[in-house]
N, C-alpha and C positions, 0 to 999 in steps of 0.2 A: 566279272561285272555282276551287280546285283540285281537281282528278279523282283520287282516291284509288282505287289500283287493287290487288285485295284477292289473294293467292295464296295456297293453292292452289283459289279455287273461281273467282278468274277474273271477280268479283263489280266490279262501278265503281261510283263514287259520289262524289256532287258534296260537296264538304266548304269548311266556312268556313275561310279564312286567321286564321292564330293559335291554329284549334283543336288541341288536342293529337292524338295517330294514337289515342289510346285512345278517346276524345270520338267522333271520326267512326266508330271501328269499333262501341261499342255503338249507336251512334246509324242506322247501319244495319241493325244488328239480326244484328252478324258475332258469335260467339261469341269471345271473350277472356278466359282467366284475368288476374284482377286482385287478386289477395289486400289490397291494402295501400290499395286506393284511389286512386291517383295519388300515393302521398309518396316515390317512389324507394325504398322501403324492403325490397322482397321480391323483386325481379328478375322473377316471376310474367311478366310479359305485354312479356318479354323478342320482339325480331321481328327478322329481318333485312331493310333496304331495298334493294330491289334500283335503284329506280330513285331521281331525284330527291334523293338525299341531301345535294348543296350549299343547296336550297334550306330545308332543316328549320331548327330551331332550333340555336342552336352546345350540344354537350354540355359542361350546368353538373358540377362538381366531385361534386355526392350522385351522378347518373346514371353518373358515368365509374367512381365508389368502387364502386358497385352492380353496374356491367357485370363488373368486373376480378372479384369472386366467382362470378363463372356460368361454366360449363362449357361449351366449345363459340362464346363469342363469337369473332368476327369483325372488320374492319373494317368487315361493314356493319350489324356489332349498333348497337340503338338500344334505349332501353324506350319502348314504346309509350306510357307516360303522359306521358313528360316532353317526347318530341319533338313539338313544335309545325310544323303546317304554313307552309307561305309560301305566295308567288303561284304558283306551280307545278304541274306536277301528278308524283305519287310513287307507287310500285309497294313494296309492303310483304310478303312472306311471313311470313304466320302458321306459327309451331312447334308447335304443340298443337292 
């Protein structure tokens, strides 16, 4: 199981493979804006990966259209709804 590691509080937590980064963050109890509910649809709970990014999910077509209107993304922007875990373990900094 992969060890989701939360920035800026520094926070870890064991997380199932294939869950989404949104999934294991409410699921710990980390605070995330999510307007839209996981449909790619609001960029809301927009994150940057710091670590682990080969092993997430590949970004589908709505998540890359979504990311391209945000302000400030990066190479290691992801939306935290859409990016599913792997075997791995991934370092995530929260924006908000």
């Amino acid at each position: 199981m992969p060890m989701l590691t939360i920035k800026p509080s520094g926070k870890t937590v064991q997380s199932a493979e294939g869950m989404s980064i949104l999934e294991a963050l409410l699921a710990a109890g980390e605070p995330i804006m999510h307007k839209c509910d996981g449909k790619a649809e609001c960029g809301s709970c927009h994150i940057f990966i710091n670590e682990g990014r080969k092993t997430l999910s590949k970004i589908q077509r709505s998540e890359n259209e979504r990311l391209d209107a945000i302000v400030g993304v990066s190479s290691q922007s992801r939306l935290a709804c859409q990016a599913k875990l792997g075997n791995e373990d991934v370092t995530v900094e929260l924006l908000s």
